[in-house]
N, C-alpha and C positions, 0 to 999 in steps of 0.2 A: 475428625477435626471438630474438636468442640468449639460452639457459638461463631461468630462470621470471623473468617480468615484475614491473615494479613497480606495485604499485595505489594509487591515490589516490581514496578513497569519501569522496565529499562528502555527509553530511546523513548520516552514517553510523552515527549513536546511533539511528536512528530503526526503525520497524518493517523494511522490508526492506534497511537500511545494518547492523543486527545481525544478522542473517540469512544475510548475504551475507559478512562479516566470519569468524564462523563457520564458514561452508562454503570460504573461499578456507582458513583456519589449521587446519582439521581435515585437510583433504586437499592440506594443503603443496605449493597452486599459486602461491604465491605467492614473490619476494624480499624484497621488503619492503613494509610499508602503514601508510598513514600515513591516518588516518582526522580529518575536519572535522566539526565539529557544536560548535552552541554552548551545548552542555549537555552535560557533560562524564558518562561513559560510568556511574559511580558512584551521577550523580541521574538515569541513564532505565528503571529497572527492569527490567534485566539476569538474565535469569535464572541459576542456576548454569553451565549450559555455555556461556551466549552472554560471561559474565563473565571465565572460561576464556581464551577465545580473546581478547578482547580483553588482555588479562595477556598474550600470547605476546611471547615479544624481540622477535616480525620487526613488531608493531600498534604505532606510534604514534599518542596523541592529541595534534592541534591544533584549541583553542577558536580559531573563527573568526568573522565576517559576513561572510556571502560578498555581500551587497547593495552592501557596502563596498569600492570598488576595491583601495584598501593593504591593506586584510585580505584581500583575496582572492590580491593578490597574493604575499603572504607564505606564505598556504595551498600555494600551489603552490611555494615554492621548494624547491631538490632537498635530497633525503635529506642530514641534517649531518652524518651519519657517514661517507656515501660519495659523496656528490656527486653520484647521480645522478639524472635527471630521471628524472618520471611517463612510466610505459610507456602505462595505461592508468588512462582517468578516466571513473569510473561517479558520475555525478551522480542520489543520490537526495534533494538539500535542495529544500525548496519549500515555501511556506507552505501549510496543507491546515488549520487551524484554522477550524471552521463560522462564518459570520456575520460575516466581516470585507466590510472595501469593497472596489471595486475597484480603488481607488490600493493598498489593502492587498497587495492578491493580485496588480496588477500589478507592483510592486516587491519583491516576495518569491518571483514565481515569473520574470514574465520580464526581468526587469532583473538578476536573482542568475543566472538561468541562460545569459544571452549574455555576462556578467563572465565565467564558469565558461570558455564556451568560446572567447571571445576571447586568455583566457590559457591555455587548453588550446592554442592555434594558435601564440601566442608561444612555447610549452615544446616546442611540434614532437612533441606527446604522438603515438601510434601510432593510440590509438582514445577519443574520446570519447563516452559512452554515457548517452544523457537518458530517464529516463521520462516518460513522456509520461500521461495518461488516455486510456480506451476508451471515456470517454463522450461522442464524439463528433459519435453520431448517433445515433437510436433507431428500431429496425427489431423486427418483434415477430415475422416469418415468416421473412426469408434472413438466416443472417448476416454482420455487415458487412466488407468487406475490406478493408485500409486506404487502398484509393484510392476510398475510397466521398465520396460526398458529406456536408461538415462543416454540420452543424448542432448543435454542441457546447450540452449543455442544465446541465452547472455555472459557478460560477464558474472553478473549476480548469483546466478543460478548455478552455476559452472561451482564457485566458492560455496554456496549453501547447501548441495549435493555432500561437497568436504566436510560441511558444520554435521551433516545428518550422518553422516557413516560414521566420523568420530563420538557424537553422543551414545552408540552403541557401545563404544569402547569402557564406557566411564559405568563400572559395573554397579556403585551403588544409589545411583540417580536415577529418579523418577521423573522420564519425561515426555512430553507429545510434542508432536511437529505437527503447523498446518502448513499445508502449500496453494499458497494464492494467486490467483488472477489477476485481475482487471481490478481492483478493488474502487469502486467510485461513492461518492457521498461528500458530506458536508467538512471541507477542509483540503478536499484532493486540489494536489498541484499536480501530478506527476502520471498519473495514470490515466484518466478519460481526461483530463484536463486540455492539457494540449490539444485536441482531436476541439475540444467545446472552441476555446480560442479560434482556432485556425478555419472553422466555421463561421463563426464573427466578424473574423475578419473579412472574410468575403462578400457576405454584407454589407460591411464597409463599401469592398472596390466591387459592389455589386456586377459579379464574375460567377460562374459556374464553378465550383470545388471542384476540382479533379486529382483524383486519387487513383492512389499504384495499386498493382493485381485487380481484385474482381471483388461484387458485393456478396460472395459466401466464404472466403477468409475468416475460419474461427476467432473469435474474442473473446471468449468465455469470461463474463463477469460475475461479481457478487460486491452487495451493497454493502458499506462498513459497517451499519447496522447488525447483520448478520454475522460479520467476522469477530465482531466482539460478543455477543451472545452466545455464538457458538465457542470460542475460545472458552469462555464461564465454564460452559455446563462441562467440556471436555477439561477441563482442567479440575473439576471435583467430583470427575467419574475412574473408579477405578479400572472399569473398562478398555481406558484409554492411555495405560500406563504403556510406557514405549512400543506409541503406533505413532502412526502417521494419516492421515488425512484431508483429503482435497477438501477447501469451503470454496464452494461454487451456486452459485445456482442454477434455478430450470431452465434458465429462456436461450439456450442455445442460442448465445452472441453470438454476429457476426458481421463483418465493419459495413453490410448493408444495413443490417436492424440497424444499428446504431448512428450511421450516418443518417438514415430516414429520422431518426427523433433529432437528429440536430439541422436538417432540414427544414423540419415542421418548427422548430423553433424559431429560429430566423430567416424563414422564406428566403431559401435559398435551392437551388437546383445544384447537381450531384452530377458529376460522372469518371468513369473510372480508365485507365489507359490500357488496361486487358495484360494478360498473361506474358505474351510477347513481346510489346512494347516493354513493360516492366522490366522483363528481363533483361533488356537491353541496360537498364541502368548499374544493374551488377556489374559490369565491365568497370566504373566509375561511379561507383558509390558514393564517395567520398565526395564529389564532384559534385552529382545530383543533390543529397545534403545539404552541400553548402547553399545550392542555387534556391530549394526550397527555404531553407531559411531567410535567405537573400529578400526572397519575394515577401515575407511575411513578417519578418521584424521592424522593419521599418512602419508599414503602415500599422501597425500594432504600438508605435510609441507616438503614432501620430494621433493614433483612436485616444490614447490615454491624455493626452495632453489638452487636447480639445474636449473630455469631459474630467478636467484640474485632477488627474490621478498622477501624481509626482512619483509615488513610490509603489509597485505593489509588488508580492513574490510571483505572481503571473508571468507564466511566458510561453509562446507558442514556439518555441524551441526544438527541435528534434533532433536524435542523434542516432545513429546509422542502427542501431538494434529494433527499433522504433519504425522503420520502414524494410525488417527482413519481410521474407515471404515464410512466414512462418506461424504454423495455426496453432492457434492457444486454445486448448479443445481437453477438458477435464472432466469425469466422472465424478457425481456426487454420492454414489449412493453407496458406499463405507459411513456417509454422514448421515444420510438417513434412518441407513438401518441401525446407527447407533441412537437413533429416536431423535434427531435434531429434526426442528421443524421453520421451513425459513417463513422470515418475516417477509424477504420481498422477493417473490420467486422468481424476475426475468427487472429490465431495466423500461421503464417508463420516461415516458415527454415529464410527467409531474416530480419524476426522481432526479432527472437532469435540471428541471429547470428549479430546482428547490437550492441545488449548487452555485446556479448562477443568482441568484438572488438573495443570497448569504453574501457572497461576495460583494454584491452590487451595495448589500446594507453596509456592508465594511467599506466600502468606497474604494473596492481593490477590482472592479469591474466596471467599466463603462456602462451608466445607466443607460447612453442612447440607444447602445447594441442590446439591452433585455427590452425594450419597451415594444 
């Protein structure tokens, strides 16, 4: 690949499609990039530097549907300035919206992502790059490698198992799969987010958090820092030409670490309802869900209103995948021994609270709850 590559990030308005945008335009790896997403960069709550980069000459935005063949195909036509095709294509679009169906999620994740790479094969791209989920399989003691045995337990994951068996199919594409975690950092709504929320709130109704199962329940995390770095180097390594690999890091999450760092942030007390009791909730899932949202959405529009936040994409929301018993427990060392080296090896009070205080400068967090 001669002098710096051109990128094409599909779904790139979204949590790690800004992230990633970012990191390519702050450290001018890039030629040019032209960025998909069908929400255009203005309406996804961009913070100051992720807003930054997407402004640089070399970022174009194109509103796209990638489910849409002619929109998809247009996504991919070469740069209008210089004619040249996509070097490489990091595919982070996918529907990830709680409580859809499965025609939903089948048409938004695997029918958008074999569009993606079947016209990734026509552009003769160098490297096409799918995320994939790590919730594969659920393992509470070893963790999982990615040739472990699939017993995917979301909907998400269930679809992107389908995206990863069919890129095998498509014989002259050149592509990697990462399969991710917990991913948290600056922009998450969706992932440690809720858990940050739901901790605040408590605070609020100064109340004891109490949470389902137990505090060693795997989480396995990794910072988006990381997921985008590591995407880079595996994306201009020919090493990595159709594999797959877990981004994780060291600090063997588990929703006791984690609740401890959201603890310590807002002086709050933790406890949990144990094995048994939990289980009890399975009978009425659905049920429990509702009630826990019941308890928490309310005083969570009452926090926002009392510090003048009218609008924000925040929400302590949960939806029944969100409260399985089910251990998110991943193997890193396929990324290591490909010589990746992480920037942030386990999740810190100073990584969480860096989240909440982006937000809080957005005015999309309640100052009284970080202070």
């Amino acid at each position: 690949m001669s002098g710096k590559p051109t990128v094409l990030v599909l779904g790139g308005c979204g949590f790690i499609g800004r992230n990633l945008i970012t990191y390519l335009v702050e450290n001018d790896l890039s030629q040019e990039i032209r960025v998909i997403d069908k929400t255009p960069p203005q309406m996804s709550w961009l913070n100051a530097k992720q807003m930054k980069a997407f402004e640089s000459e070399k970022v174009e935005f194109c509103s796209a549907n990638l489910i849409n063949l002619n929109s998809c195909k247009n996504a991919f036509a070469p740069h209008p300035a210089t004619g040249r095709n996509w070097d490489l294509i990091i595919n982070c679009a996918a529907e990830t919206r709680p409580n859809q169906t499965d025609a939903v999620y089948k048409e938004g994740i695997l029918k958008l992502s074999i569009n993606c790479a079947n016209e990734a094969t026509n552009i003769k791209t160098k490297r096409f790059i799918e995320l994939s989920s790590g919730s594969v399989n659920s393992s509470e003691k070893i963790p999982l490698k990615e040739d472990c045995k699939h017993e995917p337990w979301t909907a998400v994951a269930k679809q992107k198992l389908k995206v990863e068996k069919e890129l095998y199919t498509i014989e002259d594409l050149s592509f990697t799969v990462v399969r991710l975690p917990v991913v948290y950092g600056l922009g998450d709504k969706r992932y440690l987010m809720p858990r940050i929320l739901i901790a605040a709130i408590y605070k609020y109704l100064n109340e004891t958090m109490k949470l389902l199962w137990n505090d060693s329940m795997r989480l396995a995390t990794v910072h988006v820092d990381d997921v985008c770095a590591a995407i880079w180097q595996l994306a201009l390594n020919p090493k990595a030409h159709r594999q797959i690999y877990n981004i994780v890091d060291d600090g063997e999450s588990t929703q006791g670490s984690i609740s401890d760092i959201l603890a310590d942030i807002f002086s709050i007390n933790i406890d949990y309802f144990g094995i048994v009791m939990s289980n009890l909730t399975k009978l009425s899932l659905s049920d429990t869900v509702s009630e826990i949202n019941d308890k928490h959405m309310a005083p969570w529009a009452d926090i926002c209103q009392r510090n003048g936040i009218n609008n924000t994409p925040l929400t302590p929301y949960l939806d029944e995948e969100q409260l399985y018993h089910k251990h998110l427990n991943l193997d890193n060392s396929k990324l290591k021994q490909f010589g990746y080296q992480l920037k942030h090896p386990k999740v810190s009070r100073d990584l969480v609270k860096a989240i909440i205080d982006d937000y809080v400068e957005q005015k999309l967090f309640p100052k009284s709850l970080s202070l």
